[in-house]
C-alpha positions as CSV (number, residue, x, y, z in Angstrom):
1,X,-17.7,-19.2,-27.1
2,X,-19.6,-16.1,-29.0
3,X,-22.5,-17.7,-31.3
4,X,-20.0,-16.2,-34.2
5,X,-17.3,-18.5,-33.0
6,X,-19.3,-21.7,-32.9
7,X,-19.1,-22.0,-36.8
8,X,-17.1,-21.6,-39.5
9,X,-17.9,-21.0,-43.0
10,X,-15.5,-22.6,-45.7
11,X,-15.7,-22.2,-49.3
12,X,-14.4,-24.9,-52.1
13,X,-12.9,-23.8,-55.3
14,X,-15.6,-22.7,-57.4
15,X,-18.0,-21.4,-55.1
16,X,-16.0,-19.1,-53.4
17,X,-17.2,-15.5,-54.7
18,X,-21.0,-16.9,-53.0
19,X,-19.2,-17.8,-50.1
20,X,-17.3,-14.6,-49.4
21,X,-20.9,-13.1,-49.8
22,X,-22.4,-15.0,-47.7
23,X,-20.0,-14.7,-45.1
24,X,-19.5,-10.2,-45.6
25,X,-23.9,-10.6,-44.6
26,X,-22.9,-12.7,-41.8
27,X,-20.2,-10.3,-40.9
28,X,-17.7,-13.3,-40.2
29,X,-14.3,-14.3,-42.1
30,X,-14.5,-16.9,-44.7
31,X,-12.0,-20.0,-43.1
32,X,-9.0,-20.8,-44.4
33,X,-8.9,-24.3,-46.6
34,X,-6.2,-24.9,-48.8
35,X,-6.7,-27.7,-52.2
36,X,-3.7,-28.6,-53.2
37,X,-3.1,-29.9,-57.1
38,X,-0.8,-32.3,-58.2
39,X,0.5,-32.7,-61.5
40,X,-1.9,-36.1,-62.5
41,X,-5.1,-33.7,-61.5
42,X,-5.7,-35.3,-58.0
43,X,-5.7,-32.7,-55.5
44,X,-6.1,-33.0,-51.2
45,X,-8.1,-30.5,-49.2
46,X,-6.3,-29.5,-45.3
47,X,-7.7,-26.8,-42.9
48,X,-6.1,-24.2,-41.8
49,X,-7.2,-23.8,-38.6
50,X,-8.7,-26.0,-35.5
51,X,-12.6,-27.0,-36.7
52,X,-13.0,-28.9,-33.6
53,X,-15.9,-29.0,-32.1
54,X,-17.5,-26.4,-34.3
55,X,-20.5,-26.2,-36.9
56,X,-19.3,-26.3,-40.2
57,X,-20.2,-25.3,-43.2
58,X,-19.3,-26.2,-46.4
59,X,-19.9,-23.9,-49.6
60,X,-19.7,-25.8,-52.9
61,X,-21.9,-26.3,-55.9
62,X,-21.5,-30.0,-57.4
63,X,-21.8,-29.0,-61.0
64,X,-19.9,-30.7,-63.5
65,X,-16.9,-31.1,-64.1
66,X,-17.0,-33.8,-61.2
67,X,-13.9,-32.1,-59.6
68,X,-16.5,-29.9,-57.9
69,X,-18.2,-32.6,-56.4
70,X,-15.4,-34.6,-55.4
71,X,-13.5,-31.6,-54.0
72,X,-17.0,-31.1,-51.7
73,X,-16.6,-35.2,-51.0
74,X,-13.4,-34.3,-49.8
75,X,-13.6,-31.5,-47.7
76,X,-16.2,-33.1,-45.6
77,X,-14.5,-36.0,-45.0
78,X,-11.3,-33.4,-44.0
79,X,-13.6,-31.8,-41.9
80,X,-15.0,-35.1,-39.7
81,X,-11.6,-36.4,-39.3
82,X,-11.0,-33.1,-37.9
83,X,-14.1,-33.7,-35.2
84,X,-16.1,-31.0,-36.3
85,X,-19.0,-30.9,-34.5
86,X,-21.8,-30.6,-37.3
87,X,-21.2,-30.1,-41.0
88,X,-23.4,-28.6,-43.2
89,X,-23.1,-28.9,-47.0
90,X,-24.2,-25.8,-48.2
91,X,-24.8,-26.6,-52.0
92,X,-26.7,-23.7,-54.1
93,X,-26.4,-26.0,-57.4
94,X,-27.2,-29.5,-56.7
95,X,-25.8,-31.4,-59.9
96,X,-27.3,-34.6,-61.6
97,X,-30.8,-33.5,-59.9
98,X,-32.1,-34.1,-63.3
99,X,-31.2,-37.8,-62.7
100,X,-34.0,-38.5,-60.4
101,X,-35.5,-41.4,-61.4
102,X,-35.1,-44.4,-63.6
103,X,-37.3,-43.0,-66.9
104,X,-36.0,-46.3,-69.3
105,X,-34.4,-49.0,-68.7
106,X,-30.5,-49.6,-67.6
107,X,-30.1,-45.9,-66.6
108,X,-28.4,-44.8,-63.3
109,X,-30.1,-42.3,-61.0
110,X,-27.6,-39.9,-60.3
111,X,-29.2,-37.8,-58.1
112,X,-29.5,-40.8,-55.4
113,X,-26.2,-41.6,-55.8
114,X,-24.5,-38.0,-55.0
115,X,-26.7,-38.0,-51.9
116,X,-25.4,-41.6,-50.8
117,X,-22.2,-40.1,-51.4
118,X,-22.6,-37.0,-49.4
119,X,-24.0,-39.2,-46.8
120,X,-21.5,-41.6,-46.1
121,X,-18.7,-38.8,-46.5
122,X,-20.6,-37.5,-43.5
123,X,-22.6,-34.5,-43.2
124,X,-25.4,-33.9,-41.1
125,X,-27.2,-31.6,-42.9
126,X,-28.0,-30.2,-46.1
127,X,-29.1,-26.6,-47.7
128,X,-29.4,-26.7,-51.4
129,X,-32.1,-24.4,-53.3
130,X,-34.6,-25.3,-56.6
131,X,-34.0,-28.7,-57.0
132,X,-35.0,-30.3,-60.5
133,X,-37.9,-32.5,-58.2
134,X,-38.7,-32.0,-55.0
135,X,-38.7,-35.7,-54.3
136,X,-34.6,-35.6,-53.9
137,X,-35.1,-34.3,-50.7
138,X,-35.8,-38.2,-49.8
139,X,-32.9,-39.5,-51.6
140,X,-31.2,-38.3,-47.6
141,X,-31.1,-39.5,-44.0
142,X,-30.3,-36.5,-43.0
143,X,-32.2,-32.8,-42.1
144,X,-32.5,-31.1,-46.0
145,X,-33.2,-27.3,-46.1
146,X,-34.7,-26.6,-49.2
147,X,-34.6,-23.1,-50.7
148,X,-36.3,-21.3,-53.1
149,X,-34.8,-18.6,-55.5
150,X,-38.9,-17.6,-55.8
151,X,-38.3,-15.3,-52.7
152,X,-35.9,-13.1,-54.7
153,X,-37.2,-13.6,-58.2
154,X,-40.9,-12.6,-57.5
155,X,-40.4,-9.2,-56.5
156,X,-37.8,-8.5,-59.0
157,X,-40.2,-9.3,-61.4
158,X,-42.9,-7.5,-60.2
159,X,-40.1,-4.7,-60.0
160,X,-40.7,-4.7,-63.6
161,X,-44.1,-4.0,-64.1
162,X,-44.1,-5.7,-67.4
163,X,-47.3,-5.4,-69.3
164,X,-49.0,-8.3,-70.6
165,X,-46.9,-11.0,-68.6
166,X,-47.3,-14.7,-69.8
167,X,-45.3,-17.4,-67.2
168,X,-44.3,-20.1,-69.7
169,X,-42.5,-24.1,-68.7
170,X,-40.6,-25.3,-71.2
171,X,-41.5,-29.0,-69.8
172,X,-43.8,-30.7,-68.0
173,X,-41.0,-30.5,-64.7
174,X,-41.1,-27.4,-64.8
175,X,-45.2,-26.6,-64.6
176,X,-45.4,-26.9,-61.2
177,X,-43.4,-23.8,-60.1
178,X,-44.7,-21.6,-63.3
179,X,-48.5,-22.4,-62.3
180,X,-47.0,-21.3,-58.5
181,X,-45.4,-17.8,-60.6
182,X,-48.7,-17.5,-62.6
183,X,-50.9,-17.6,-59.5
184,X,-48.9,-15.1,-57.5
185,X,-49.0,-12.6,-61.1
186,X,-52.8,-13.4,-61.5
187,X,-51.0,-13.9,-65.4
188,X,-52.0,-16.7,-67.9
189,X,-49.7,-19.8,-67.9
190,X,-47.7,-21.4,-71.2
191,X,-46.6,-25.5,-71.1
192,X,-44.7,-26.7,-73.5
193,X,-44.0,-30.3,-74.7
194,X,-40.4,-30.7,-74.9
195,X,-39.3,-34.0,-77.1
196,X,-35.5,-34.8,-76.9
197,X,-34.3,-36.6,-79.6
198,X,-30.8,-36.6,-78.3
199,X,-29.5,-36.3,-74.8
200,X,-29.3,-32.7,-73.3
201,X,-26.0,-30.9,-73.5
């Protein structure tokens, strides 16, 4: 077996534009996965073709609606019943990362949850990118590659050449990565104190 043939890329519903990307740089095909909708809004995932034994990799943000995420849930657990060899949830948006820890009282942490649910479903690995806290990473028992969009953005910006650059954090999250953009533009850095009144929508 070639190394192209030892995986298989697979796309879900709303990711699939990145996926046909990401397979056209890999020079493979994109695999074949059909989701099926009924008429009460459940739908069922089925491969196409034989995923034994193969690495397996799963393209699908988790974004709300929750479709997205359970459409993921299912393809994974489609994909081990199937005795793939490894599956790898490739997820560029990571949803409810912003739930990452209990900030007042009765509150869920959503962020733990969606990786308990990702775990048990069954991968055994995971690449997401720019996660709301770094920390999420240990929400998993499993391998997490963490990405950064920083690699692409950074020279685009400097691309630019914009006079008088100012990096700016609309909240306190986010001043870790803007003093990391301000360093590498040698540019002053903006925090700012974000109050919500009302939950983000």
């Amino acid at each position: 077996m070639s190394e192209k043939d030892s995986f298989l890329v697979f796309s879900g519903t709303n990711t699939r534009y990145l996926a046909e990307k990401i397979c056209a740089s890999l020079g493979c095909p994109l695999g074949n996965l059909l989701v099926t909708r009924f008429s009460d809004g459940e739908f069922a995932v089925c491969y196409e073709e034989s995923i034994r034994g193969r690495d397996v990799f799963l393209v699908q943000s988790t974004f709300p609606n929750s479709d997205n995420l359970m459409e993921l849930l299912l393809m994974i657990d489609a994909a081990k019943r199937a005795s793939a060899r490894n599956i790898i949830a490739v997820i560029p948006y990571f949803g409810w990362a912003r739930q990452d820890r209990k900030d007042k009282p009765r509150v869920s942490i959503g962020a733990k949850l969606v990786a308990d649910l990702l775990s048990v479903a069954g991968i055994d690995r995971l690449m997401t990118m720019d996660l709301h806290a770094d920390q999420i990473q240990g929400f998993f028992n499993v391998p997490v590659d963490h990405l950064y969009g920083s690699g692409v953005i950074l020279p685009y910006l400097q691309s630019l050449q914009l006079d008088d650059l100012v990096i700016a954090s609309p909240d306190v999250g986010g001043s870790k990565r803007a003093n990391t953009y301000a360093k590498y533009f040698g540019c002053p850095l903006v925090l700012c104190n974000k109050r919500a009144l009302a939950p983000m929508k």
